[in-house]
TORLOFI-533233 format. One record per atom (N, C-alpha, C, O, CB): x, y, z; residue in three letters. Coordinates in steps of 0.05 Angstrom, whole numbers, plus 5000, padded with zeros to 4 digits. Glycine has a CB too. Example, Ala and Ser with C-alpha at 12.3 -4.5 7.8 and 13.67 -1.06 7.14 Angstrom:
<rs>
{{5264,4886,5156},ALA},
{{5246,4910,5156},ALA},
{{5264,4934,5156},ALA},
{{5285,4934,5169},ALA},
{{5226,4911,5181},ALA},
{{5257,4955,5142},SER},
{{5273,4979,5143},SER},
{{5258,5001,5157},SER},
{{5268,5023,5161},SER},
{{5282,4988,5114},SER},
</rs>
This chain:
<rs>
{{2621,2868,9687},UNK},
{{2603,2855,9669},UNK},
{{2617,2837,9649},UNK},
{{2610,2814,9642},UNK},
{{2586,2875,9654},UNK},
{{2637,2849,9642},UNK},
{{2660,2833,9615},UNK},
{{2662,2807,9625},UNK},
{{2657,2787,9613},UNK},
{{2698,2847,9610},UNK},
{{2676,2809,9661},UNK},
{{2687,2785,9667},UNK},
{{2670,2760,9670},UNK},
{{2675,2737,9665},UNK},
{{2701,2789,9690},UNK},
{{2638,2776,9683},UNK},
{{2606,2756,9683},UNK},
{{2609,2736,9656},UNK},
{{2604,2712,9657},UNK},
{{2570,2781,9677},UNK},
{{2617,2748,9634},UNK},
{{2598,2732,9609},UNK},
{{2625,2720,9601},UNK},
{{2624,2709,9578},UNK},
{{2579,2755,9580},UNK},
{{2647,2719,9611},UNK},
{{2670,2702,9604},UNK},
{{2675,2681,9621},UNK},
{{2686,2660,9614},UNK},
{{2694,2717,9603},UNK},
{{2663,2688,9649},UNK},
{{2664,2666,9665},UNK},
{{2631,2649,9652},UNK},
{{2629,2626,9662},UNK},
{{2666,2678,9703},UNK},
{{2609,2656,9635},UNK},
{{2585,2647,9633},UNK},
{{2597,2635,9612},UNK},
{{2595,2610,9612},UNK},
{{2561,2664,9631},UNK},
{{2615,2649,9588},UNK},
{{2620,2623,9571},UNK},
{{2640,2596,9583},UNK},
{{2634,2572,9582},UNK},
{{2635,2635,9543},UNK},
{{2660,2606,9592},UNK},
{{2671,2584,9596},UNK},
{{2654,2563,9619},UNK},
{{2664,2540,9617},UNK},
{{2697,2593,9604},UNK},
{{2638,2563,9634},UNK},
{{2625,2542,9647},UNK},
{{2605,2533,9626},UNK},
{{2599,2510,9633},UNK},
{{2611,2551,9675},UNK},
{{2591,2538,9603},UNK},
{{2577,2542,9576},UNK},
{{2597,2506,9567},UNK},
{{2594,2482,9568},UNK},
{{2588,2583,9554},UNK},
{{2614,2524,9559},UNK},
{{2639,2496,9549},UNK},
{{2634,2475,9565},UNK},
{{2621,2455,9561},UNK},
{{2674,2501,9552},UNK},
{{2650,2485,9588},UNK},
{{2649,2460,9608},UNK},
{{2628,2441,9605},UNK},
{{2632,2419,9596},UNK},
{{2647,2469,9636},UNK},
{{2598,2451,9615},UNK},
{{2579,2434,9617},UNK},
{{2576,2420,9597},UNK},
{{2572,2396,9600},UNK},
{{2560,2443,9623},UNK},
{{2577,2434,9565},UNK},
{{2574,2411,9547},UNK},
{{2588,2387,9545},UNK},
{{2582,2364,9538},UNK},
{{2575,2419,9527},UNK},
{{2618,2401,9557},UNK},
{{2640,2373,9553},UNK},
{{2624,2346,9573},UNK},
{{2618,2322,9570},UNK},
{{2681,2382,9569},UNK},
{{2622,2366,9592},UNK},
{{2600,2339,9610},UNK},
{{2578,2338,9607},UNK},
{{2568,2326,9626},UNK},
{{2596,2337,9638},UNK},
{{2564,2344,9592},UNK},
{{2545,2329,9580},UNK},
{{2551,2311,9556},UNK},
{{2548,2287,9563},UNK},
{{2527,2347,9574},UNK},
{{2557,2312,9537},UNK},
{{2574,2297,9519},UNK},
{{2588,2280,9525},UNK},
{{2594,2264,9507},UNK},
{{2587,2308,9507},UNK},
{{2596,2277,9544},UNK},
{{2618,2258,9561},UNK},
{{2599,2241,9566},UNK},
{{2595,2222,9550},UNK},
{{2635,2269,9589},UNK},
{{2580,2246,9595},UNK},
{{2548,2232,9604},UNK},
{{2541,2220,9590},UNK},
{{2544,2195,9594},UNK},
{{2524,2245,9609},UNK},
{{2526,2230,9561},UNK},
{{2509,2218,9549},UNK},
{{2526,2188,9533},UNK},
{{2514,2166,9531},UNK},
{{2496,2241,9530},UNK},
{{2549,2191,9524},UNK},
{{2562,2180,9501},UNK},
{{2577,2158,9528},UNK},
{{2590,2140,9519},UNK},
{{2585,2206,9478},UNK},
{{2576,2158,9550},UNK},
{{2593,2135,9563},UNK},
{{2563,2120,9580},UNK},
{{2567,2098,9589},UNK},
{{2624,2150,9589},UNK},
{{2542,2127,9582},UNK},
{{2515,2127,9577},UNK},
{{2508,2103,9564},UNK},
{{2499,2081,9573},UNK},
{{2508,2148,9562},UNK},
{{2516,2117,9528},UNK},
{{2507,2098,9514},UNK},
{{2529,2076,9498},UNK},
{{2523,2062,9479},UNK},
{{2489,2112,9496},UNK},
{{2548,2077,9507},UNK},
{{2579,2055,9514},UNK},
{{2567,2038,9527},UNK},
{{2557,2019,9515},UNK},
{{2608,2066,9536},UNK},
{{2563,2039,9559},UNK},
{{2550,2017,9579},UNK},
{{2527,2008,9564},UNK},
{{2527,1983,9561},UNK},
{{2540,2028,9609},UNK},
{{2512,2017,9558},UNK},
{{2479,2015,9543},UNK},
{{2486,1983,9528},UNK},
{{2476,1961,9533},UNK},
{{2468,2048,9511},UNK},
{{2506,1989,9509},UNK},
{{2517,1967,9490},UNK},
{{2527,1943,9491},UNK},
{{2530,1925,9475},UNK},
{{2532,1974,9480},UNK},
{{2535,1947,9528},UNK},
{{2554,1930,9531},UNK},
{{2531,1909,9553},UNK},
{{2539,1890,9568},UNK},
{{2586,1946,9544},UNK},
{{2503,1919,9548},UNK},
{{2480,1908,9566},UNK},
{{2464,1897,9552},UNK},
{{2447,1911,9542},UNK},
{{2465,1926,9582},UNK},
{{2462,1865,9545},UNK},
{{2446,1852,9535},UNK},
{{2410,1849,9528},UNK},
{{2395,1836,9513},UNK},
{{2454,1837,9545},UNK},
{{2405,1871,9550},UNK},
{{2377,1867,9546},UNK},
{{2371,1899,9536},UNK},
{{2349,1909,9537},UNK},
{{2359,1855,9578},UNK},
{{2388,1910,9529},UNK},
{{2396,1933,9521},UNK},
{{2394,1931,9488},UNK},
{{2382,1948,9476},UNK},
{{2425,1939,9534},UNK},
{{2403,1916,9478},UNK},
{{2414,1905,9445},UNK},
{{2391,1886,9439},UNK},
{{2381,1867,9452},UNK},
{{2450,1886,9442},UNK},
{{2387,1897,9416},UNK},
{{2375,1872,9397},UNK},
{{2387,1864,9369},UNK},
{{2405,1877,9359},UNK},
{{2346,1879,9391},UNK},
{{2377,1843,9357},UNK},
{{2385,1837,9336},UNK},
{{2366,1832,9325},UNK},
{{2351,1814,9332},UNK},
{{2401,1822,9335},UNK},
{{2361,1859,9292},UNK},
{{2329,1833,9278},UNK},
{{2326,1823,9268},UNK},
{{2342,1824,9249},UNK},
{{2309,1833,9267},UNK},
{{2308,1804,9267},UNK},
{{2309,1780,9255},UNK},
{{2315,1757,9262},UNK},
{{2317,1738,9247},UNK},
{{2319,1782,9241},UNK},
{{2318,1758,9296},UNK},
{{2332,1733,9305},UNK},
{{2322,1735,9337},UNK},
{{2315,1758,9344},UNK},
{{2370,1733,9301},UNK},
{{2319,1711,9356},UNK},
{{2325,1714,9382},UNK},
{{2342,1726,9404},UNK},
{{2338,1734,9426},UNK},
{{2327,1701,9386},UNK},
{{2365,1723,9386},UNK},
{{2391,1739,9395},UNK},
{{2386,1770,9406},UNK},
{{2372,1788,9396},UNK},
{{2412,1739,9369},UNK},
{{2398,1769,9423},UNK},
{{2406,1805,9436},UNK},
{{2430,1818,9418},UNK},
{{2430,1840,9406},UNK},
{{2422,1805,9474},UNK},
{{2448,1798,9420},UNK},
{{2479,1799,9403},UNK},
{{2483,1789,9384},UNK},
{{2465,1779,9370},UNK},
{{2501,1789,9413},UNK},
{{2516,1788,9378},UNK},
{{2522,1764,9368},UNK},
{{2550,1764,9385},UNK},
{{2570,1777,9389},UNK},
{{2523,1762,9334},UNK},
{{2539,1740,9393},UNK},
{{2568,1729,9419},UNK},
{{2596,1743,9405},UNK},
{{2596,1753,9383},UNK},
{{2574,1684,9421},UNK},
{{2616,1740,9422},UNK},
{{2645,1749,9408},UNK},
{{2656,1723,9412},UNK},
{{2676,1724,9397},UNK},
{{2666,1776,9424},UNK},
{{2655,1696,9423},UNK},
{{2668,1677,9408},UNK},
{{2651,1664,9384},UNK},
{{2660,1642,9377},UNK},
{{2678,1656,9426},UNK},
{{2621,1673,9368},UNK},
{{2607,1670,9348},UNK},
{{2619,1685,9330},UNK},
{{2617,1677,9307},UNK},
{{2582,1675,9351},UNK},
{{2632,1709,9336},UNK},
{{2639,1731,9309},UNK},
{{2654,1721,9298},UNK},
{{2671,1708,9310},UNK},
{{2650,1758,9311},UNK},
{{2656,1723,9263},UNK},
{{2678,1712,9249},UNK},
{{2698,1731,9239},UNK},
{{2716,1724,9223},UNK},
{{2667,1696,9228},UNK},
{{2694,1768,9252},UNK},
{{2716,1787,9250},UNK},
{{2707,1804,9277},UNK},
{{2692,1797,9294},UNK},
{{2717,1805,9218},UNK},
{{2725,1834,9274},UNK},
{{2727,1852,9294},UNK},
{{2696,1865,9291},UNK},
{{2685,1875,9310},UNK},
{{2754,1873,9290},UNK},
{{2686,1863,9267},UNK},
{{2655,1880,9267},UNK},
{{2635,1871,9263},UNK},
{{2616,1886,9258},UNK},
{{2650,1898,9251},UNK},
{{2633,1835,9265},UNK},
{{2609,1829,9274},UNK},
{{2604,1825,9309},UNK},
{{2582,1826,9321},UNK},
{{2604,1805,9259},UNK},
{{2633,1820,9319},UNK},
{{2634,1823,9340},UNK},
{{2621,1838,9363},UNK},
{{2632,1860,9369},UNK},
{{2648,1826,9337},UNK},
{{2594,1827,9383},UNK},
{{2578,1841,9393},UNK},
{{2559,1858,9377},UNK},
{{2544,1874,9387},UNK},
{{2589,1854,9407},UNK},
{{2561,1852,9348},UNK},
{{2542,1877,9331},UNK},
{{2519,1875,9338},UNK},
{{2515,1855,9351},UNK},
{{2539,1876,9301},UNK},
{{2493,1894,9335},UNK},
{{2468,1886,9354},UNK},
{{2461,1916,9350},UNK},
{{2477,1932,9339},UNK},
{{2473,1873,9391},UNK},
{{2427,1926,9363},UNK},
{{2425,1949,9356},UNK},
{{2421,1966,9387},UNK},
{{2402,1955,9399},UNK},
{{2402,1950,9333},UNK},
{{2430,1985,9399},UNK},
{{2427,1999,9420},UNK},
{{2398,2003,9420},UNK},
{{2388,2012,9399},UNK},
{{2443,2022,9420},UNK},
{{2378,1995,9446},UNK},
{{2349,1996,9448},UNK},
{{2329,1995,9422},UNK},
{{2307,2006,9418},UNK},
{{2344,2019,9463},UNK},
{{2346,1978,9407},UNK},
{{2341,1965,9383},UNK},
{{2332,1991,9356},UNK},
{{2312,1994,9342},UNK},
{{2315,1941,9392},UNK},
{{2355,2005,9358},UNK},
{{2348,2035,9337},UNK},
{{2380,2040,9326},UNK},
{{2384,2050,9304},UNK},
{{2334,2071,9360},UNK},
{{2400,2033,9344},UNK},
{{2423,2048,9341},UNK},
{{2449,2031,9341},UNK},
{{2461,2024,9362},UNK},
{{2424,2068,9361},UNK},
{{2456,2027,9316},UNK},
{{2476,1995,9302},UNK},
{{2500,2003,9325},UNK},
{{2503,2026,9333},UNK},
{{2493,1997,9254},UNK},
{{2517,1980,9336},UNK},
{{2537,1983,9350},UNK},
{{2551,1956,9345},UNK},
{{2540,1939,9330},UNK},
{{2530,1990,9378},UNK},
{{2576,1952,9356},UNK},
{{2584,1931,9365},UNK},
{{2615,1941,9384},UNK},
{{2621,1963,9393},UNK},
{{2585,1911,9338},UNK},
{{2629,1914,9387},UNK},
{{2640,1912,9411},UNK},
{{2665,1944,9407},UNK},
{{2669,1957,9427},UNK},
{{2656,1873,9416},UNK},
{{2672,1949,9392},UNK},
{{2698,1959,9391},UNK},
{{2681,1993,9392},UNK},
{{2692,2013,9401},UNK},
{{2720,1947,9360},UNK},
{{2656,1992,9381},UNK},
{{2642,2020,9376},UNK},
{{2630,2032,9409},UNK},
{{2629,2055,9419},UNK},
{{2613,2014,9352},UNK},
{{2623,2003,9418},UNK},
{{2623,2011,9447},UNK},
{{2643,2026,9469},UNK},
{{2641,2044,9486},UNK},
{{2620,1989,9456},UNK},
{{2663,2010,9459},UNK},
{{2688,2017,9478},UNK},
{{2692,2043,9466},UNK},
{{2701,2059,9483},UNK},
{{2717,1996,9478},UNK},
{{2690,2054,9444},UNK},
{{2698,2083,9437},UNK},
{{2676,2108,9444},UNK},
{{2683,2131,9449},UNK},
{{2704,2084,9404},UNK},
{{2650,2099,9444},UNK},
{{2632,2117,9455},UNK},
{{2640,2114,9484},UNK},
{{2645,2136,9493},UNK},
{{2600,2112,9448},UNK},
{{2644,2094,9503},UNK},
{{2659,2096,9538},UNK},
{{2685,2114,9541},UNK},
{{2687,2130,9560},UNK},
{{2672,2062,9549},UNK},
{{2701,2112,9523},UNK},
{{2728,2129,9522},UNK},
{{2721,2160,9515},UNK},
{{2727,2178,9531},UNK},
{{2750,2117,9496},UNK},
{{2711,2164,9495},UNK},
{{2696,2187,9489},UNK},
{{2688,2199,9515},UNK},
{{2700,2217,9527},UNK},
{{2672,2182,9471},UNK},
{{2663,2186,9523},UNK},
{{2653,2191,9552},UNK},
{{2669,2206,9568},UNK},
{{2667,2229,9578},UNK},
{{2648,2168,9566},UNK},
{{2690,2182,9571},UNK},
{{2706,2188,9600},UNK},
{{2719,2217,9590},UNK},
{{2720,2234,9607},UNK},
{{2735,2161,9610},UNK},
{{2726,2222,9568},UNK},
{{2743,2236,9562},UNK},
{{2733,2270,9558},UNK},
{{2748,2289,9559},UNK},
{{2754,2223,9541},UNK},
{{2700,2270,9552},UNK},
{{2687,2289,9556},UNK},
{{2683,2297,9590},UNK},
{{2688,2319,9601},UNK},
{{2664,2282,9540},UNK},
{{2675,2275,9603},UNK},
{{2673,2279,9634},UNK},
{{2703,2293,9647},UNK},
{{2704,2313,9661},UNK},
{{2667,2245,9650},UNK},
{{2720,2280,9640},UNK},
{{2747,2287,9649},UNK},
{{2755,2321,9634},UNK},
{{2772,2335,9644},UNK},
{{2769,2259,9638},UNK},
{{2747,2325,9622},UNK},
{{2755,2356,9603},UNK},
{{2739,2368,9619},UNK},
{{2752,2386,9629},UNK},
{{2746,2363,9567},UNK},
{{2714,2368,9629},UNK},
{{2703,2377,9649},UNK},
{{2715,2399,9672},UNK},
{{2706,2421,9679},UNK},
{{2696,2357,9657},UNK},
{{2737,2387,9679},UNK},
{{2753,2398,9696},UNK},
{{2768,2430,9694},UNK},
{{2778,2445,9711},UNK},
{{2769,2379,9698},UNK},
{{2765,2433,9666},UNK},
{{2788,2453,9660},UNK},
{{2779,2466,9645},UNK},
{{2766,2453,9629},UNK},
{{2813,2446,9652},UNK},
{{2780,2499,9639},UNK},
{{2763,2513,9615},UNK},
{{2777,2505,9590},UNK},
{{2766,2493,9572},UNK},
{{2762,2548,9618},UNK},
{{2805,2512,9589},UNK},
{{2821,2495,9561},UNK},
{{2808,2467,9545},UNK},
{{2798,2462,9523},UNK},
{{2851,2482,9574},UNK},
{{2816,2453,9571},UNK},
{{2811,2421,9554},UNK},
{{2782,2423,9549},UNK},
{{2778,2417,9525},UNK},
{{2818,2387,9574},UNK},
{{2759,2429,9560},UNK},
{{2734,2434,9558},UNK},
{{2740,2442,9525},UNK},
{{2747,2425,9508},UNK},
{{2720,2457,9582},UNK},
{{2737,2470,9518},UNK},
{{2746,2475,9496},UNK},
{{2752,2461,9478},UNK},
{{2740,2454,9457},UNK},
{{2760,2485,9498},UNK},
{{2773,2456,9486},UNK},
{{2787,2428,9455},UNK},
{{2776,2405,9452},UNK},
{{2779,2394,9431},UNK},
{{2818,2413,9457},UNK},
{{2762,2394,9472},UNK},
{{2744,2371,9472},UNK},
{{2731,2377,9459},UNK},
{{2732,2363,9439},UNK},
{{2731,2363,9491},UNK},
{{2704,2404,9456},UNK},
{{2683,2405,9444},UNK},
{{2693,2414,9410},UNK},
{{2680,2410,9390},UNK},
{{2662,2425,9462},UNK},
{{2718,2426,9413},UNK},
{{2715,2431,9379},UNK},
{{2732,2410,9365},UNK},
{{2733,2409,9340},UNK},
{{2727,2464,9369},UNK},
{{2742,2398,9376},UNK},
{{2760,2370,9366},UNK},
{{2728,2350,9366},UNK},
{{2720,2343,9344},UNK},
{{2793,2355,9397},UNK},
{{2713,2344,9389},UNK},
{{2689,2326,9382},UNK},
{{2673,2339,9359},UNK},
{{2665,2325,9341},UNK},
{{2671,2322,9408},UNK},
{{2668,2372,9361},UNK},
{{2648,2384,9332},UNK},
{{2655,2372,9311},UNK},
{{2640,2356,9300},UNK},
{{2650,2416,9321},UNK},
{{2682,2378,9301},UNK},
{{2697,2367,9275},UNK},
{{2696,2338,9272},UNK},
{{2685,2327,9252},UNK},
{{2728,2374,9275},UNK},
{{2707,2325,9291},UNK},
{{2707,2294,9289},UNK},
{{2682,2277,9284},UNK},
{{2684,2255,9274},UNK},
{{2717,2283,9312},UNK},
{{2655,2289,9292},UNK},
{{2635,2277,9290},UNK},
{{2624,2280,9267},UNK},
{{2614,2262,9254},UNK},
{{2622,2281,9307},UNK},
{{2625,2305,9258},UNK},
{{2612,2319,9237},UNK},
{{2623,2297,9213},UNK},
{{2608,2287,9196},UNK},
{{2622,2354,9235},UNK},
{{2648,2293,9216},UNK},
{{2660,2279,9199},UNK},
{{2652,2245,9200},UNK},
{{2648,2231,9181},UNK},
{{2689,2285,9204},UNK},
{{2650,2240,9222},UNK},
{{2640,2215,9221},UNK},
{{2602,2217,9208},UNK},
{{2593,2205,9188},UNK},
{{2645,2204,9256},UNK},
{{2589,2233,9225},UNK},
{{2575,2231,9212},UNK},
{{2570,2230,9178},UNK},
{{2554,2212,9171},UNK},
{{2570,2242,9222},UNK},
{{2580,2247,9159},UNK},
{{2582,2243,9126},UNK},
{{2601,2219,9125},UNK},
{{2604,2212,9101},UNK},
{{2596,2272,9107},UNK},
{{2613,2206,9140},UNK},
{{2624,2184,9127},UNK},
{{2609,2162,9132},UNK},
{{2616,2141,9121},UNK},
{{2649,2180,9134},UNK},
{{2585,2164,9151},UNK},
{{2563,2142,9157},UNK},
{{2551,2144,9133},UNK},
{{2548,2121,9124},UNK},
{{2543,2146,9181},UNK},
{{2539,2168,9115},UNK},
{{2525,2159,9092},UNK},
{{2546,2159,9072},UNK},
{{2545,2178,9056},UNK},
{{2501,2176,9084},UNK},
{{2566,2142,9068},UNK},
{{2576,2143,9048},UNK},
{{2590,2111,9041},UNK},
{{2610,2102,9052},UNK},
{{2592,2168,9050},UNK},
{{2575,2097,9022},UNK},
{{2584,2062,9027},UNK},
{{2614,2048,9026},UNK},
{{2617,2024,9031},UNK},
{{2571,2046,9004},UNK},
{{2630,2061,9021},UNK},
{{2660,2050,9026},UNK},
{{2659,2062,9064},UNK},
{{2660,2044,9081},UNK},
{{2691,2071,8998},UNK},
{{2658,2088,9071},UNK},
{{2658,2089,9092},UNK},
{{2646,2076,9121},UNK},
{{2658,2068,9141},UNK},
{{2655,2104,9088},UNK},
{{2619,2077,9115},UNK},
{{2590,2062,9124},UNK},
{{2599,2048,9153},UNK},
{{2587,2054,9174},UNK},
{{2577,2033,9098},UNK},
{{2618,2032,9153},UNK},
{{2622,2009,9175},UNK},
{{2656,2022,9180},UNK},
{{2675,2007,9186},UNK},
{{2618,1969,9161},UNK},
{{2659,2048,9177},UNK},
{{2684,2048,9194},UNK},
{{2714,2034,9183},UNK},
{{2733,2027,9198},UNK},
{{2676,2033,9221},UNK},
{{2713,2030,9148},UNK},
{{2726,2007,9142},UNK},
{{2732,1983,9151},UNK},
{{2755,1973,9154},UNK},
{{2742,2013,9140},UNK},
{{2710,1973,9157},UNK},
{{2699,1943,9167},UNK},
{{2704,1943,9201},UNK},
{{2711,1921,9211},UNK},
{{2720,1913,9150},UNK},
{{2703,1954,9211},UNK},
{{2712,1969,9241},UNK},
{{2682,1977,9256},UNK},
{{2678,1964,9276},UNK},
{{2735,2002,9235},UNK},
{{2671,1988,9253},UNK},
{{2651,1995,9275},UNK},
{{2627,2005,9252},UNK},
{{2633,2018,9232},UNK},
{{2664,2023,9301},UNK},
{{2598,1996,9259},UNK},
{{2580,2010,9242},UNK},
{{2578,2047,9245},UNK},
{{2584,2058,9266},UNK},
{{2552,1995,9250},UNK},
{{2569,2062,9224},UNK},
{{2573,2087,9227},UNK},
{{2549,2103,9219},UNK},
{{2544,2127,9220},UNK},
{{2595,2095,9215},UNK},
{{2531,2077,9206},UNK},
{{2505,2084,9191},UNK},
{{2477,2081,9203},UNK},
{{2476,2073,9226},UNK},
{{2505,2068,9168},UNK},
{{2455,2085,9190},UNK},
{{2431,2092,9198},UNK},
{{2436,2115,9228},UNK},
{{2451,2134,9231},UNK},
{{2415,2062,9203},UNK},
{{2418,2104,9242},UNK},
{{2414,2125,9267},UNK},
{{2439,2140,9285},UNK},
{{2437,2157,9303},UNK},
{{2397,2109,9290},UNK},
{{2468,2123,9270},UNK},
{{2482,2143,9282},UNK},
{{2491,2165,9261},UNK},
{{2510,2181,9265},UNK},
{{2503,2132,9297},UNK},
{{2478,2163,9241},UNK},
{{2493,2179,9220},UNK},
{{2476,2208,9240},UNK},
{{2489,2229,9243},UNK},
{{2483,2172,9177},UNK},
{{2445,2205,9252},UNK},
{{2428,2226,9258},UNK},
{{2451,2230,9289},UNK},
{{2469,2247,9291},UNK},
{{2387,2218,9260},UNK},
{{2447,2215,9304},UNK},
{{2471,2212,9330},UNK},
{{2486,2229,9338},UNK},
{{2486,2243,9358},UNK},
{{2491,2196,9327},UNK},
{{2510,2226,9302},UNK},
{{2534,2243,9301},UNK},
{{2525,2269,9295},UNK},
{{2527,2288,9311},UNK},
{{2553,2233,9281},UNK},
{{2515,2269,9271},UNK},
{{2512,2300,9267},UNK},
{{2495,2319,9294},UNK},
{{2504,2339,9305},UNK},
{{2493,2303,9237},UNK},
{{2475,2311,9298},UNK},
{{2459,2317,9325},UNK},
{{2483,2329,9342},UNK},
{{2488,2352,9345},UNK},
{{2443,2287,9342},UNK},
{{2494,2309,9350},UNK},
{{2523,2318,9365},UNK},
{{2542,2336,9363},UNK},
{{2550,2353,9379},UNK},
{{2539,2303,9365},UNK},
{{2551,2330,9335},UNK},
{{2563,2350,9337},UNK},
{{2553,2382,9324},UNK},
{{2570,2399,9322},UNK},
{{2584,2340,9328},UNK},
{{2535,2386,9319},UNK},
{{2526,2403,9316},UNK},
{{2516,2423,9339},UNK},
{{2516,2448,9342},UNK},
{{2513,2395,9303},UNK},
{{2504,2398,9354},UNK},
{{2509,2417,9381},UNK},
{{2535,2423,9400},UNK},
{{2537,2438,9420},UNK},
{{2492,2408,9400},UNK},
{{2551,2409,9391},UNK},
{{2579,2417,9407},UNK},
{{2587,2438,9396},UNK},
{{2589,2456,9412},UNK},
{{2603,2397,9408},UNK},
{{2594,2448,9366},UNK},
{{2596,2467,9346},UNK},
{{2581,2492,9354},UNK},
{{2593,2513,9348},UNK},
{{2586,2455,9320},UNK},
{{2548,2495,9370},UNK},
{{2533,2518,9368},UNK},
{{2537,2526,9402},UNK},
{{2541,2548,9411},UNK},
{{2500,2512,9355},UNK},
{{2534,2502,9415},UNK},
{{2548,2506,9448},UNK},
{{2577,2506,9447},UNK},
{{2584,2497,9469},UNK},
{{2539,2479,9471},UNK},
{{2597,2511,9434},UNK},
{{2620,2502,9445},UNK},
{{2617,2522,9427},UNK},
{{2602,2538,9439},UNK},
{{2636,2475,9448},UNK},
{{2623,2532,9406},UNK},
{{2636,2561,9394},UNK},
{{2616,2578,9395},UNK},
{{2622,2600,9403},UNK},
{{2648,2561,9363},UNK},
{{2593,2575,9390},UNK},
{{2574,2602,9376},UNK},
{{2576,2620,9407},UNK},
{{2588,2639,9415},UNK},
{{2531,2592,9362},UNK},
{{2551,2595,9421},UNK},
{{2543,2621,9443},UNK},
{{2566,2625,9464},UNK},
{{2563,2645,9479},UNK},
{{2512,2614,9463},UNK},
{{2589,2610,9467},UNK},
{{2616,2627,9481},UNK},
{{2617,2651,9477},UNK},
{{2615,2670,9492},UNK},
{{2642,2621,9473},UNK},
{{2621,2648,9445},UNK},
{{2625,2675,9427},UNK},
{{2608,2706,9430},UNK},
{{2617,2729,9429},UNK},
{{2617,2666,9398},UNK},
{{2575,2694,9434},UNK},
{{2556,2714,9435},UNK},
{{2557,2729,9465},UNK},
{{2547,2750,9471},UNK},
{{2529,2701,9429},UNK},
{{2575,2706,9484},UNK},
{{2564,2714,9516},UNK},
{{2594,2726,9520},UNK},
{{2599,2739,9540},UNK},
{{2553,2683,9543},UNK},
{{2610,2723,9506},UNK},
{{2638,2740,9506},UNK},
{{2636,2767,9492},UNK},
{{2653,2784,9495},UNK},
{{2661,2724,9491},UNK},
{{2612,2767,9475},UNK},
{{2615,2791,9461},UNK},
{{2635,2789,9429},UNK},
{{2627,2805,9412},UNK},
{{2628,2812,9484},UNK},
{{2645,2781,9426},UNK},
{{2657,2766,9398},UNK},
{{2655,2748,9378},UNK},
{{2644,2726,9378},UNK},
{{2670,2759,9400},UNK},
{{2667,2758,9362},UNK},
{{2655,2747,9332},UNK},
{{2656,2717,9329},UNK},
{{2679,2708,9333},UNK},
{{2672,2760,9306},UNK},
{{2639,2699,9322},UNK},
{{2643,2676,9315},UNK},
{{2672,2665,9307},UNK},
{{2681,2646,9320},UNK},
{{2625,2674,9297},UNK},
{{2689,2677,9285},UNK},
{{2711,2679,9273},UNK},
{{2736,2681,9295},UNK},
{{2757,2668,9294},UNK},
{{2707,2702,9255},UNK},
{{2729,2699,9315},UNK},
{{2749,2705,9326},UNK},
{{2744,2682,9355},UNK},
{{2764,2679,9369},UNK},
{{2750,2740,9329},UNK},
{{2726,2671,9360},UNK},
{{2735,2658,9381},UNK},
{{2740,2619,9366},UNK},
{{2732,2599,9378},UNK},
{{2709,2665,9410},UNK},
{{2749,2619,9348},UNK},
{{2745,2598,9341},UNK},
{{2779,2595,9351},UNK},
{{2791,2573,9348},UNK},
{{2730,2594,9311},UNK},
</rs>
């Protein structure tokens, strides 16, 4: 029975890493698809990258017109992706994926509401709907990736961290 709920958490991990991976290289491509992005207030889908006059207006535009992006924020939700899909493979990296992504997002998220932070130090937007995005995220990587391991292992929150 011990070994059932250790082999149930660790495939637990796994799947989130690939799901998290899925969704976030998902919505990478999403960004990088013009009829995908809008811009309001304008005709535009984008804003071209030989129109941008830095790295973060570059492609800026809103994902199915809700969710601020641009070119460099794209390529990091695709890497992300790949990198959740690829942890997939292994109960370890699974693991460290999801509590390295819990922490990292969590953090991105409070630095989306916060206005020196907001745009990533002029680098990638971090505000409005992904401030909900991030935390969403990682909150569920945090409750799938440590809690219920923990509960289906039989051990304390504390101790499987």
């Amino acid at each position: 029975m011990a070994m059932e709920n250790i082999n149930t958490a660790k495939m637990t991990e796994r799947y989130l890493a690939l799901g998290i991976g899925i969704i976030y290289l998902l919505l990478g491509i999403a960004g990088f698809i013009p009829s995908f992005i809008s811009l309001p207030g304008t005709n535009e889908s984008y804003i071209p990258l030989d129109e941008a006059v830095g790295a973060y207006s570059a492609g800026f535009g809103y994902i199915f017109g809700a969710i601020p992006t641009n070119f460099l924020h794209n390529l990091v939700r695709c890497a992300v992706g790949l990198l959740g899909i690829t942890c997939y493979n292994n109960d370890t990296t699974a693991r460290l994926f999801n509590r390295s992504f819990a922490v990292s997002y969590a953090l991105l998220a409070v630095m989306g509401l916060l206005p020196l932070t907001k745009t990533f130090f002029g680098l990638m937007p971090l505000f409005g709907t992904n401030v909900l995005l991030n935390a969403l995220a990682a909150i569920s990587a945090a409750y799938y990736g440590i809690v219920i391991p923990a509960k289906v292992m039989g051990v304390s929150v504390s101790r499987n961290i």
